[in-house]
C-alpha positions in Angstrom: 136.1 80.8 -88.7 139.3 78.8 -89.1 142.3 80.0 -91.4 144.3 77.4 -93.1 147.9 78.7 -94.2 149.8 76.4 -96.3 153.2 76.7 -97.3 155.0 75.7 -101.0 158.5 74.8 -99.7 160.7 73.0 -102.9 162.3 69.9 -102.6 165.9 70.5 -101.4 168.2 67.8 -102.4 171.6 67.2 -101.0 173.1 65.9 -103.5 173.0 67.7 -107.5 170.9 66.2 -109.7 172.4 63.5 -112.1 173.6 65.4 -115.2 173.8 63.5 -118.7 176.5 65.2 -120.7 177.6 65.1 -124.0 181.1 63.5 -125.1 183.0 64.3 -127.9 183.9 61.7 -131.3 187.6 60.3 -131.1 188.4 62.0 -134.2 187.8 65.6 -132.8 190.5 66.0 -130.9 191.5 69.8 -132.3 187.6 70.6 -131.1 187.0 71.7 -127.2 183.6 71.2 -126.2 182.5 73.0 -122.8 179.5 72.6 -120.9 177.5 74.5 -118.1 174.1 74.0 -116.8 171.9 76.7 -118.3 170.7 78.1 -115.2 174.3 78.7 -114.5 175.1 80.3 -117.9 174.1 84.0 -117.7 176.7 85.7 -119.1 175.6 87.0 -122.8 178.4 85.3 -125.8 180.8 87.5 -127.1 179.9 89.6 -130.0 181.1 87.7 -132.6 178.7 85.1 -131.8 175.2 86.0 -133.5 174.9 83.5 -136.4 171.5 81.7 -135.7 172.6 78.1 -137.1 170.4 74.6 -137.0 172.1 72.2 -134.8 170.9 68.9 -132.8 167.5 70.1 -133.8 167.8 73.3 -132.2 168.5 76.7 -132.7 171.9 77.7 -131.6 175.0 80.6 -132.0 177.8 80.2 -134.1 180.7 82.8 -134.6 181.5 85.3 -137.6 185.2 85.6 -136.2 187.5 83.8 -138.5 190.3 82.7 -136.3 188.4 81.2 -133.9 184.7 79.2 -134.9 182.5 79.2 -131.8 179.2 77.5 -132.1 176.9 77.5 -128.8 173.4 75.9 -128.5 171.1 74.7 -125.1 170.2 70.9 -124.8 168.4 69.6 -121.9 169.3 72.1 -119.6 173.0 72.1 -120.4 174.6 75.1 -122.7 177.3 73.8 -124.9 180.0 75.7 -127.0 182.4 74.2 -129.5 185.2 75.9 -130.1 188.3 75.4 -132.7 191.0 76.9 -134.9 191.3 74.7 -137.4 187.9 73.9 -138.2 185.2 75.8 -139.5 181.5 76.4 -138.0 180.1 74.0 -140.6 182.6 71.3 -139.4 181.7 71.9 -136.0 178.1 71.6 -136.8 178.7 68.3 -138.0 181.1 67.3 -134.5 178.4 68.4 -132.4 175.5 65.9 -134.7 178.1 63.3 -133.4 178.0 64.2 -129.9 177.1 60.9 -127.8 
């Protein structure tokens, strides 16, 4: 009788796979976007941050903190949060349907 082991090993790459990010509209310069890859982003959002909200045609997080709107959402892989002072989390919503 002959045994036959194989082994699974996953493709290690030297070099990080190509990441396509988002980049923010001219006219949103009081808006900072930040980006992580998701598999990186583990922490859990702060506790102001448990609005469900529509946004890129996904579900995402925005903030019921009043100095600060925070709106977070996964896309490809990548989380993103918008963050501003001056503007609301329905203006940011609209920021982030401009997102190229």
């Amino acid at each position: 009788m002959t045994l036959l082991l194989v082994a699974i090993v996953p493709l290690i790459r030297d070099e990080p796979l190509p990441v396509r990010r988002l980049h923010m509209p001219d006219d949103a310069q009081d808006v900072e976007l930040t980006w992580l890859p998701d598999r990186l982003a583990n922490e859990p959002p702060p506790a102001s941050v448990r609005i469900p909200v529509s946004i890129r045609g996904t579900t995402g997080l925005a903030s019921v903190d009043e100095t600060v709107a925070i709106v977070l959402w996964t896309e490809r892989g990548i989380a993103y949060r918008l963050l501003s002072d001056t503007r609301s989390v329905g203006d940011l919503v609209l920021v982030a349907a401009r997102l190229r």
